[in-house]
N, C-alpha and C positions, 0 to 999 in steps of 0.2 A: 504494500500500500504506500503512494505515494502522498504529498502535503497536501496535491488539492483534493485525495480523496479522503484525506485524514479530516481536511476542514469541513468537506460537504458532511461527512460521518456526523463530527461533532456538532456544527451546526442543527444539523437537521436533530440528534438527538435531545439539543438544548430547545428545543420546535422555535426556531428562529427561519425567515427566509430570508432571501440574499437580501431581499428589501431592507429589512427590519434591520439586521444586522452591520448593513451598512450605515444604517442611518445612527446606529448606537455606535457607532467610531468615528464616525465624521465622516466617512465618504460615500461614492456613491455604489450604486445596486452595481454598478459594471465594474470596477475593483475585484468587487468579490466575483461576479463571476467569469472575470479573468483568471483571477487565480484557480477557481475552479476547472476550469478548463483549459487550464497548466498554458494559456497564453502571458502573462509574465508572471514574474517571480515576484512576490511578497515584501514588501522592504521593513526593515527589523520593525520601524516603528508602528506598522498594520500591526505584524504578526504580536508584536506585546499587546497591541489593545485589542486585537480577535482575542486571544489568551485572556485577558481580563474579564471581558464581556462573558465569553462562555464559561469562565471559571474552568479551564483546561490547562494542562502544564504544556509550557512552551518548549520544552526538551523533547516529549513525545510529539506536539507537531509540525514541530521540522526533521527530527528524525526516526520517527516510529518508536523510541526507545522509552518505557515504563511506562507507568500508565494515562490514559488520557484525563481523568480525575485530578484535580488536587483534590489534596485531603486538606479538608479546612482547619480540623485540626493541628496536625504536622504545620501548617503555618503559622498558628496560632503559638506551639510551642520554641518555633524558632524565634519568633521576635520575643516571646518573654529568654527563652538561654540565654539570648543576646541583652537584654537588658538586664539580666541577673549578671549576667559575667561583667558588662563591662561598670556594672555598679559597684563587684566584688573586686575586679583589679586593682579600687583605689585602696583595697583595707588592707590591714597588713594580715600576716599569717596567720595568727593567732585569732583576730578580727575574723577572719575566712573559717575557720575551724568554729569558735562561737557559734558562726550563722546555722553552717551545716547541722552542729550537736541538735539548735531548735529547731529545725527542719525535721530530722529523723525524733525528734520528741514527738513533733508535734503528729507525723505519722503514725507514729505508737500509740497514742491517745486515740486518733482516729479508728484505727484501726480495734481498740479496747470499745472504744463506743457503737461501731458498727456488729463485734460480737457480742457484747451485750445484747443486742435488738435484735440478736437472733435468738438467742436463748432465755 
């Protein structure tokens, strides 16, 4: 499978038409079905905001590879890593170890409250 048949897939699964879809990224119905019909090639800046719009990962479609889903989650937990980490890079060592000990406390607790409510 190639990109323009990767785009029509996900299009059509997100039930967007070439109309619609263009009109939610700025351009027009004949963009999209250019690219559909593999008369040009996509310029990066389509292909992030087709990616946006349909909520599909841009890796898989430009080159078929994993899946055409983002997981909103996995998104979700990259920007908090990233905002945990580079909150944590300013503490010192000691500071870093602190956070973590209440993190796994506070797990343990959680954890004690949820068997509780089983039992």
């Amino acid at each position: 499978m190639n990109l323009a048949s990767r785009l029509k897939q996900a299009r059509k699964s997100k039930g967007y038409t070439q109309d619609a879809l263009a009109s939610a990224i700025g351009v027009s119905r004949g963009v999209i079905s250019n690219i559909e019909y593999e008369k040009t090639e996509p310029q990066a800046l389509v292909i992030r905001a087709i990616c946006d719009v349909l909520q599909i990962d841009e890796n898989w479609l430009t080159s078929g590879e994993g899946q055409m889903e983002i997981n909103p989650n996995l998104e979700k937990s990259a920007r908090l890593l990233s905002e945990i980490y580079n909150s944590a890079k300013e503490l010192s060592e000691e500071e870093q170890d602190y956070i973590l000990d209440m993190i796994r406390t506070f797990q343990k607790h959680r954890e004690n409250i949820a068997d509780a409510k089983e039992h």
